[in-house]
C-alpha positions as CSV (number, residue, x, y, z in Angstrom):
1,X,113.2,82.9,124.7
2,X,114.7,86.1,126.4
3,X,118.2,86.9,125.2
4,X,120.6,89.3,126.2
5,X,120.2,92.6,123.9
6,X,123.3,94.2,122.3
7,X,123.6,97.6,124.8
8,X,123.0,95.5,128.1
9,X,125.7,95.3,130.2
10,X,127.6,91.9,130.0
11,X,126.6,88.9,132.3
12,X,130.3,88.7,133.0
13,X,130.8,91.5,135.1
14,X,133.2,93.2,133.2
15,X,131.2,96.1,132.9
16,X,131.4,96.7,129.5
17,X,127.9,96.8,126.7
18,X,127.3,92.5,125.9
19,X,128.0,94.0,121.7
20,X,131.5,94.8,123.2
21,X,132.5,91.8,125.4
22,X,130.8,88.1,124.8
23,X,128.5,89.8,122.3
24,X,131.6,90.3,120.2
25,X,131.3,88.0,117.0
26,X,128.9,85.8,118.4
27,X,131.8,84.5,121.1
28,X,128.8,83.2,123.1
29,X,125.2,83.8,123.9
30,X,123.7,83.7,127.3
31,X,120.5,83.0,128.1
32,X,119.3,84.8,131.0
33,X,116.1,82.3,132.2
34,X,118.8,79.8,132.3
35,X,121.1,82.2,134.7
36,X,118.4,82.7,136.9
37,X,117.4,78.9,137.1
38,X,120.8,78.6,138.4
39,X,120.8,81.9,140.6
40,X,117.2,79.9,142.2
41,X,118.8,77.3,142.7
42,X,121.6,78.8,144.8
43,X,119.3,80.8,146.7
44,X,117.2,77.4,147.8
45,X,120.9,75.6,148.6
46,X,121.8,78.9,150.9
47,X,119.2,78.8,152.7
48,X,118.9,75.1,153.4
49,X,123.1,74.7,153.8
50,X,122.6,77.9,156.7
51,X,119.6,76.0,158.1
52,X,121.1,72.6,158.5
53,X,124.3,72.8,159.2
54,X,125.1,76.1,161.2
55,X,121.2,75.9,163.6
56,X,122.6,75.7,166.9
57,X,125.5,78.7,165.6
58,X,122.6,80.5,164.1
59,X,120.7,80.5,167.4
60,X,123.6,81.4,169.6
61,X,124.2,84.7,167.9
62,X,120.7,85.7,167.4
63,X,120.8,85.1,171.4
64,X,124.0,87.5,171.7
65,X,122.3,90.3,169.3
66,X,118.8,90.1,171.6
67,X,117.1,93.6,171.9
68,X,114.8,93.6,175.3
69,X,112.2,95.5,173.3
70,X,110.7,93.1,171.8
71,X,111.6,90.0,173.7
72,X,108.8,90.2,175.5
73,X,106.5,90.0,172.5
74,X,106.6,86.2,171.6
75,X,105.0,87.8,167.9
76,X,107.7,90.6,167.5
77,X,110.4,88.4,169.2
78,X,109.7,85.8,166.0
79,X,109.7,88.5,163.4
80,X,112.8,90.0,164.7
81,X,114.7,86.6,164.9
82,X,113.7,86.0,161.4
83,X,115.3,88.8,159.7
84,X,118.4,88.9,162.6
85,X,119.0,85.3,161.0
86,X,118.9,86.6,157.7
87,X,121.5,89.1,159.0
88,X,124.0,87.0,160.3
89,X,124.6,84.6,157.7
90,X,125.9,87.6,155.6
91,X,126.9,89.8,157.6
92,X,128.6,88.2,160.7
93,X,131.5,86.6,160.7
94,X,131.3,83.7,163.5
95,X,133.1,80.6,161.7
96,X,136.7,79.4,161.5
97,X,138.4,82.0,159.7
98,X,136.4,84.8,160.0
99,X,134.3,83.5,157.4
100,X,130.6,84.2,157.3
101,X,127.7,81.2,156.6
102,X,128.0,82.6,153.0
103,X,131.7,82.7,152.6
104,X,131.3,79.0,153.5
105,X,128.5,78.6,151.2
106,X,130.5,79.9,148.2
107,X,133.7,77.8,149.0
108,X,132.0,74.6,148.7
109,X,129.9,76.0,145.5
110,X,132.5,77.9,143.5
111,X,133.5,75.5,141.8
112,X,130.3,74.4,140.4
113,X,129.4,77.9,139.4
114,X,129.4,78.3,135.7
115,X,131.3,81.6,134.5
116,X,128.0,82.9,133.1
117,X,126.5,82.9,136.7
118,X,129.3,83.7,139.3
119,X,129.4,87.4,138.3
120,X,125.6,87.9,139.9
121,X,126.6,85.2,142.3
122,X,129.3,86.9,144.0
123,X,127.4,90.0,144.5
124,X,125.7,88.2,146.6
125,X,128.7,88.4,149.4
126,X,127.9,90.9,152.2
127,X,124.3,91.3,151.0
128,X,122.9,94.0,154.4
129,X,119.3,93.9,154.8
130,X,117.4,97.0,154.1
131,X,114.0,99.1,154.0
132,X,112.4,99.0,150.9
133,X,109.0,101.0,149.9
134,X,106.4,99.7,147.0
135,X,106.7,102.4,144.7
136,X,104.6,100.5,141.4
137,X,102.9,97.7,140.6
138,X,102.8,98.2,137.3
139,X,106.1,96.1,135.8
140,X,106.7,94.3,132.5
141,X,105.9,91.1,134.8
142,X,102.1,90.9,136.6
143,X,104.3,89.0,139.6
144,X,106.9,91.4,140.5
145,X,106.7,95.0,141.8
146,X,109.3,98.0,141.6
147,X,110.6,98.9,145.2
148,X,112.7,101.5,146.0
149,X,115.2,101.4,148.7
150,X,114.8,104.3,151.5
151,X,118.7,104.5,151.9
152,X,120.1,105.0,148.6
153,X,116.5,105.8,146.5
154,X,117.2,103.1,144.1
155,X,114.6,101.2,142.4
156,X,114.1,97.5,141.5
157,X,112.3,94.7,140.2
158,X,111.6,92.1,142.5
159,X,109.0,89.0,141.7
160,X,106.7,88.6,144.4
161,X,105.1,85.5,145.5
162,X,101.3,85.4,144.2
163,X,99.7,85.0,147.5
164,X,101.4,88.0,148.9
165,X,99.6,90.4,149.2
166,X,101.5,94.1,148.3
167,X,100.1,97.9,148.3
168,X,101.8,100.9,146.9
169,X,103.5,102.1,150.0
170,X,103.7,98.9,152.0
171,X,107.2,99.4,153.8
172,X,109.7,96.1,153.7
173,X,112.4,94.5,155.4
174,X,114.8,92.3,153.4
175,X,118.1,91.3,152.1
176,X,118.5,92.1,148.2
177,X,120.0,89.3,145.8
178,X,120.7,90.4,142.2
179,X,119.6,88.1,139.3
180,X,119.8,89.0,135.7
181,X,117.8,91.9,135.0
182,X,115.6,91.6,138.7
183,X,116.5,91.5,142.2
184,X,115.3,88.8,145.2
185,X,114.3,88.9,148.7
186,X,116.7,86.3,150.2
187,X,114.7,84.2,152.5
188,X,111.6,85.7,153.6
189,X,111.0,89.7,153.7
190,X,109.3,91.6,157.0
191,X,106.2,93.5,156.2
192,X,106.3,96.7,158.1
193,X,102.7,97.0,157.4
194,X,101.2,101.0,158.6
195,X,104.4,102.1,159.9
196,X,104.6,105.9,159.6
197,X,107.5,106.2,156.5
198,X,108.6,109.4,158.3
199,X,109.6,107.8,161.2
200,X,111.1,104.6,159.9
201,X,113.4,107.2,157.9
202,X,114.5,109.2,161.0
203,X,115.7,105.7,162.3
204,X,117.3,104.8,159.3
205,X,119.2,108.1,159.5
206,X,119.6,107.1,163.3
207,X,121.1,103.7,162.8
208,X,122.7,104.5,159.4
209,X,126.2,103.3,159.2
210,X,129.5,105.4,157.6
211,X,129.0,103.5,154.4
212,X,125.5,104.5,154.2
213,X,123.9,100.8,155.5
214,X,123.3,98.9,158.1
215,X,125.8,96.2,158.0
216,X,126.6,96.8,161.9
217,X,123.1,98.3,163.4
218,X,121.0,96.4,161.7
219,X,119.7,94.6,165.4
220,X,119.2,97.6,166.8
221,X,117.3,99.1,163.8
222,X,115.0,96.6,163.3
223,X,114.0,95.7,166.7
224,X,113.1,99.5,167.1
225,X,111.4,99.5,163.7
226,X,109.3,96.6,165.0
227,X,107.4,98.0,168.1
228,X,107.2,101.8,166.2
229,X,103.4,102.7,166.5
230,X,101.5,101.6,163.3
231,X,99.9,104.6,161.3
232,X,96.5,103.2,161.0
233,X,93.7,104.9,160.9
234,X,91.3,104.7,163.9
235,X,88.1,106.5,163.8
236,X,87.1,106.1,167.8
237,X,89.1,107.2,170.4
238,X,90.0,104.8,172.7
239,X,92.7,101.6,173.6
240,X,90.0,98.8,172.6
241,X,91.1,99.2,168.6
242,X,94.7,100.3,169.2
243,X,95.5,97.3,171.2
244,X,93.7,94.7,168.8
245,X,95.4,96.5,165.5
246,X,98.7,96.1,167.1
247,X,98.1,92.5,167.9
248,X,96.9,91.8,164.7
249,X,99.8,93.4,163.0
250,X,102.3,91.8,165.1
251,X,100.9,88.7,164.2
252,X,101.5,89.7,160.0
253,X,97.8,89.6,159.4
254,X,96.3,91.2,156.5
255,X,96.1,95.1,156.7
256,X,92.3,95.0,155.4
257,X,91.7,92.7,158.3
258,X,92.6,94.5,161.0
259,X,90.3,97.8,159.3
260,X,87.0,95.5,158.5
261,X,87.9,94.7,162.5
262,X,88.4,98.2,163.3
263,X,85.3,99.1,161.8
264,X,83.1,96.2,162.8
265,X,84.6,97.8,166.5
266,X,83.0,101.1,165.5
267,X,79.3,99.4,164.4
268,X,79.6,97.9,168.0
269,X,80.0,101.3,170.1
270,X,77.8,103.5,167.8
271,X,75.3,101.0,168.8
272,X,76.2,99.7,172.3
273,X,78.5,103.1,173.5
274,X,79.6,100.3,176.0
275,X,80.6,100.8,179.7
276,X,84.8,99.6,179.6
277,X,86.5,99.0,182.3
278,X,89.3,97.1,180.9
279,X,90.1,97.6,177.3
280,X,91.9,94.2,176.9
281,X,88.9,92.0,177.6
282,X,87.1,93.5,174.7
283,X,90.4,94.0,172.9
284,X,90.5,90.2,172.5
285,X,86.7,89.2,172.1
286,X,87.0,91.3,169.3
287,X,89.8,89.5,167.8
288,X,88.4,86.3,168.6
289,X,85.0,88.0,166.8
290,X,87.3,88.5,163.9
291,X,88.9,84.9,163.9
292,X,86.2,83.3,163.8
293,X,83.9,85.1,161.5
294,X,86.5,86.9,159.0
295,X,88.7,84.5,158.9
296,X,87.0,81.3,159.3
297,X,89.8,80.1,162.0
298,X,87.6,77.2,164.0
299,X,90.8,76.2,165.8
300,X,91.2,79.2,167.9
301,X,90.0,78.7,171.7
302,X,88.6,81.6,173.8
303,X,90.8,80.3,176.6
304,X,94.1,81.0,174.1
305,X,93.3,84.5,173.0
306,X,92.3,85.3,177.3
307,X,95.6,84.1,177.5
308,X,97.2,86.5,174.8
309,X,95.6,89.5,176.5
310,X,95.9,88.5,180.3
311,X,92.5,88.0,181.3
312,X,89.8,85.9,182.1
313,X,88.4,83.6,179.7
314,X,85.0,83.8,180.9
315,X,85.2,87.9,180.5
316,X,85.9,87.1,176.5
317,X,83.1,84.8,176.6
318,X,80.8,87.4,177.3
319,X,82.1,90.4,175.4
320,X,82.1,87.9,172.5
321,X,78.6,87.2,172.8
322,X,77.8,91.1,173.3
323,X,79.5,91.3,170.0
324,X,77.6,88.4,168.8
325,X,74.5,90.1,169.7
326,X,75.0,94.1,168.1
327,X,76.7,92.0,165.3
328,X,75.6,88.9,164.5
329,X,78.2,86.6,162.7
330,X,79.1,89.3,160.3
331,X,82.5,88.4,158.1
């Protein structure tokens, strides 16, 4: 069982080495799986104490903090309320007392905390989402990655959830808990997929707050981050990929995806070089192409992706079927 070693810093938050605080003479020995059982368990209450009592509240200020660039993408609109909700119950002081949905949270909790556990605990208070980059993942753990923040350039440990998928570079969106010895996306996190880093920096310089975060332009940040152009590669020039890659993405589809789509695209005019006269027609047969044959989705209806893209569902019927043709059900 994982103990604490001698020079780590004490559980306590005093700030002094464990050997010199409750190291000294064996006064008492914390165990930090045990901590972080607790520090889970927190985290699961938060969330479903903001979620059940404070919905309607929740709603009403993610209403006041709207951004009309993205409100009319029902995708992005989703995302964007997401991690505004995420936000708020940290960061915006709407309840009785100016208290936050966490200030709440820890006055009913506090005194169930053990001593061992409040120190990380009340770190938690005034958590501000940030951007964080994948920068190994190589870690003493196969299920967490080191991410470094863009703001400050620190680095941390944070577990990732198995069926996540995570690249070296893959740009995030997420609020930062500390645990004993790793940190934890509160919630959810926001995958800013191909993003160009270079530009999401120049916002975060834009939107950057005197203390250095983005406790009060956090809304505005992220909805611009949200509809910034993803860098992803497109070898044929045109708006057929473009617009299907940034409906994929919108809809948090897998990067590899979107490419084996981009490039089935690419088979398809090498071989057709086809006469288009509205590029949202084959924009969505080839995402219906994709659906169906990549990802094995039999639920999806022509007549609902015609409807995604504004047009006729008759026009994806026959663009499919071009694609069916050149193609054939390739996945």
């Amino acid at each position: 069982m994982s103990k604490i070693h001698r020079n780590d810093p004490c559980p306590c938050g005093s700030g002094k080495k464990y050997k010199n605080c409750h190291g000294a003479n064996n006064v008492i020995d914390f165990d930090p799986n045990l901590i972080n059982q607790r520090l889970n368990q927190l985290h699961q209450q938060l969330i479903t104490f903001a979620f059940e009592n404070y919905e309607q509240q929740l709603s009403d200020q993610i209403t006041a903090y709207s951004q009309l660039s993205v409100e009319d993408n029902e995708e992005l609109a989703d995302i964007y309320n997401t991690g505004l909700a995420i936000w708020i119950i940290f960061n915006v002081p709407f309840l009785s007392r100016q208290r936050t949905v966490f200030d709440a949270f820890s006055e009913k909790q506090m005194k169930n905390i053990d001593f061992s556990v409040r120190s990380s605990f009340q770190k938690w208070n005034g958590t501000v989402p940030s951007v964080y980059e994948v920068e190994s993942e190589e870690t003493s753990s196969e299920s967490s990655v080191m991410v470094r923040e863009l703001i400050s350039n620190e680095t941390f440990e944070v577990p990732i959830i198995s069926s996540e998928q995570v690249n070296k570079g893959m740009l995030f969106v997420g609020a930062l808990l500390p645990f004993m010895r790793f940190h934890n996306f509160f919630y959810t996190f926001i995958k800013l997929f191909d993003r160009k880093r270079d530009d999401i920096k120049a916002l975060l310089q834009k939107y950057q707050d005197k203390d250095g975060t983005l406790k009060e332009s956090f809304p505005k940040f992220l909805a611009e981050a949200l509809v910034q152009e993803p860098e992803i590669e497109i070898s044929t020039n045109g708006k057929v990929p473009q617009l299907f890659a940034n409906k994929m993405l919108a809809k948090d589809m897998e990067e590899e995806v979107v490419r084996k789509g981009i490039s089935l695209w690419n088979e398809y005019q090498e071989k057709e070089n086809p006469s288009i006269k509205k590029a949202e027609s084959y924009a969505a047969a080839l995402e219906y192409y994709v659906q169906k044959h990549i990802m094995k989705n039999d639920s999806l209806t022509q007549t609902e992706i015609a409807d995604e893209y504004n047009v006729a569902a008759g026009t994806v019927s026959n663009n499919y079927r071009k694609l069916i043709d050149a193609l054939g059900g390739k996945s």
